[in-house]
C-alpha positions in Angstrom: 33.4 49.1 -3.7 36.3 46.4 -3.4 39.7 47.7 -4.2 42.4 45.6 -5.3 45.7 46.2 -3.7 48.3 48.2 -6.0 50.8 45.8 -6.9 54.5 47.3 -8.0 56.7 45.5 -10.7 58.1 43.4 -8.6 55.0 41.9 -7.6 53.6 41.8 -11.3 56.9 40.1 -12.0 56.1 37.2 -9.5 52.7 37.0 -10.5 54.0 36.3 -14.1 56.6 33.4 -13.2 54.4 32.0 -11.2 51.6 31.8 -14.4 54.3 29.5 -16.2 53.7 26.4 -13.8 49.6 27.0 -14.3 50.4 27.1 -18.1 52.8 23.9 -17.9 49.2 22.2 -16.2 47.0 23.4 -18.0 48.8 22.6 -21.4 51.3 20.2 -20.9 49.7 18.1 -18.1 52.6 18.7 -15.7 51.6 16.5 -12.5 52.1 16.6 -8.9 55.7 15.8 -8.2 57.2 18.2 -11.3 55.6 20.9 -10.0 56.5 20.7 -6.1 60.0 19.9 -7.9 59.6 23.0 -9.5 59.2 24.7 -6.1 62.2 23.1 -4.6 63.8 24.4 -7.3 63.1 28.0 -6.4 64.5 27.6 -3.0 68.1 27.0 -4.6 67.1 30.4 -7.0 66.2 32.1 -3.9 69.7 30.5 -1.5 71.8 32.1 -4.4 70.6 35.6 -4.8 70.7 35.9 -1.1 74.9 35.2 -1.6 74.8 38.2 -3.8 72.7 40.1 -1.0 75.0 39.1 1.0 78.1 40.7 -0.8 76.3 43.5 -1.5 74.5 44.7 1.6 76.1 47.3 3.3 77.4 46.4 7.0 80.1 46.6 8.6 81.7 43.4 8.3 85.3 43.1 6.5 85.7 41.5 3.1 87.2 38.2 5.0 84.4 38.1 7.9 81.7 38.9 4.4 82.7 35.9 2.5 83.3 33.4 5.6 79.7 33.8 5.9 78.6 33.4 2.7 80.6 30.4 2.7 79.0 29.1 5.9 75.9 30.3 4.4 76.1 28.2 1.1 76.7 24.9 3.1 74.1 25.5 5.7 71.7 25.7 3.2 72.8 23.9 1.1 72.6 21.0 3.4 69.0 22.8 4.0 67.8 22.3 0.4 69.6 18.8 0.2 67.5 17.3 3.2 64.0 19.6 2.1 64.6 18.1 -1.7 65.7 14.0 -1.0 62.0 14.4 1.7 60.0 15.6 -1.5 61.8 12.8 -3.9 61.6 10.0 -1.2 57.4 11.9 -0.6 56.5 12.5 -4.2 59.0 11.1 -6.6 57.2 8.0 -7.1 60.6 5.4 -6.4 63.3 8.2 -8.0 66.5 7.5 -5.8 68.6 10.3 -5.7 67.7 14.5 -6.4 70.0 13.9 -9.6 67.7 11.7 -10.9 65.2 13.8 -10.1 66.5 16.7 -11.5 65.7 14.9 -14.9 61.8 15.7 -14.5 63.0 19.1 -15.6 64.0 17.9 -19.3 61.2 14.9 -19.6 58.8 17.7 -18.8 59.8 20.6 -20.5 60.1 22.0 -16.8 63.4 25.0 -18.6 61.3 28.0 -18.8 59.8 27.6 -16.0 63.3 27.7 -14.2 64.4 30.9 -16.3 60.8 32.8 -15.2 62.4 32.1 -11.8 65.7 33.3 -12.3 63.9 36.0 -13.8 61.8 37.2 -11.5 63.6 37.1 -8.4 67.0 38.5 -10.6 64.0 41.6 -11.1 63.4 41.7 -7.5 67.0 41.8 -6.8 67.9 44.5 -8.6 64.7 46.4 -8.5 64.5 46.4 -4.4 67.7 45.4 -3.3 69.9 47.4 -5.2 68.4 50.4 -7.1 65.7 50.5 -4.1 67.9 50.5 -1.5 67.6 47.6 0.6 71.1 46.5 0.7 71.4 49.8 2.8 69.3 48.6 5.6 70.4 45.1 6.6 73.4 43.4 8.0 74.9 40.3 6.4 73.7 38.4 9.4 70.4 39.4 8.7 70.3 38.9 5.5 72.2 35.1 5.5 68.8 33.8 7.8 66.4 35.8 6.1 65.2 33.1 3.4 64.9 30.5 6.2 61.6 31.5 7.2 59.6 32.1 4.2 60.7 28.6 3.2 59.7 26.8 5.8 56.2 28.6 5.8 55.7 28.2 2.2 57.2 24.5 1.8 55.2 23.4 4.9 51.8 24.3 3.1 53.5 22.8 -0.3 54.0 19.3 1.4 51.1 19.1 3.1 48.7 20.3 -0.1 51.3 17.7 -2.2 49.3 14.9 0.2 46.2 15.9 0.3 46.4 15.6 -3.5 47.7 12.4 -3.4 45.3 11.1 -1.2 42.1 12.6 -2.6 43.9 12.0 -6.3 45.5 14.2 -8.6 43.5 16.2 -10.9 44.2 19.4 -12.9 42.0 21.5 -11.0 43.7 20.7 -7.3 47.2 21.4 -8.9 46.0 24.7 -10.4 44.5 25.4 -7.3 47.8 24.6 -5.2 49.5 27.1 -7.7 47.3 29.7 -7.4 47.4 29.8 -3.3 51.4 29.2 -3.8 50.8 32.9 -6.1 49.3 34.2 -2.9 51.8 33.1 -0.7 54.3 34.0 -2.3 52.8 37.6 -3.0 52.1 38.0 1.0 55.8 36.6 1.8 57.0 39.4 -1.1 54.6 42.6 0.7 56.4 41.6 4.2 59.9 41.4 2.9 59.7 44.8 1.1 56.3 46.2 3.0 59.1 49.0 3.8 59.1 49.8 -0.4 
């Protein structure tokens, strides 16, 4: 008989902000570009909870050294995210100019509580792992400044390339449900190997 893997709070947590985009297809025909905006989106969510990681882990760096490197940190990727979002507008923004004027998909598509699950749900996994679990016990600052880096890339690279193969086979509801639900499991596997010691 199949078991399902158990799947903490955290995870459940994920699972549900991750419903929202699914919902926002399924009932407000959200299309292919507000939803990879969406996901862009969650990299910034993700960039700023590692800075309170970041102040909060416990290593043995000084209160000067500590914030020089969150400092370094939030420019790096910052520039990160800038470059990764103005290749998604110029990709899948249909003629949009600028990530500002992206940024206005959110509002002409009703794209808010999707953002706050996000905030939500990685705020849960924050506190929930990081700092009542422990975590900020077990990793340097270094470590934990490149530690979003490489679930990014992973993730955005399958993102992008799903994002074109929709647009050249054509947009329909059932391919963007279908990127969202493998974005779920993704997102779930990155989650187990960030916390697999929880």
């Amino acid at each position: 008989m199949f078991n399902f893997p158990k799947l903490n709070s955290s995870s459940l947590a994920l699972i549900i902000g991750n419903l929202v985009p699914i919902i926002g297809v399924l009932f407000f025909e959200w299309q292919l570009f507000p939803l990879i905006l969406l996901y862009w989106i969650e990299n910034v969510v993700i960039g700023i909870f590692n800075a309170f990681k970041m102040l909060s882990c416990s290593g043995s760096e000084s209160v000067l050294q500590r914030i020089f490197m969150i400092m370094f940190f939030s420019a790096h990727y910052g520039m990160f995210c800038f470059g990764h979002g103005t290749f998604v507008v110029d990709l899948f923004g249909g003629g949009l100019d600028s990530i500002p004027v992206a940024l206005q998909i959110i509002f002409q598509n009703s794209l808010q509580l999707a953002v706050i699950a996000l905030v939500v749900t990685h705020g849960f996994s924050f506190l929930k792992n990081y700092l009542v679990g422990g975590e900020f016990r077990e990793m340097s600052v270094s470590e934990v400044m490149f530690s979003p880096y490489k679930r990014i890339i992973v993730l955005h690279v399958f993102i992008i390339f799903a994002g074109m193969i929709l647009q050249t086979l054509g947009v329909t509801q059932i391919g963007l449900i279908v990127l969202a639900i493998v974005k779920i499991v993704a997102d779930l596997m990155a989650h187990k190997i960030e916390h697999k010691k929880k």
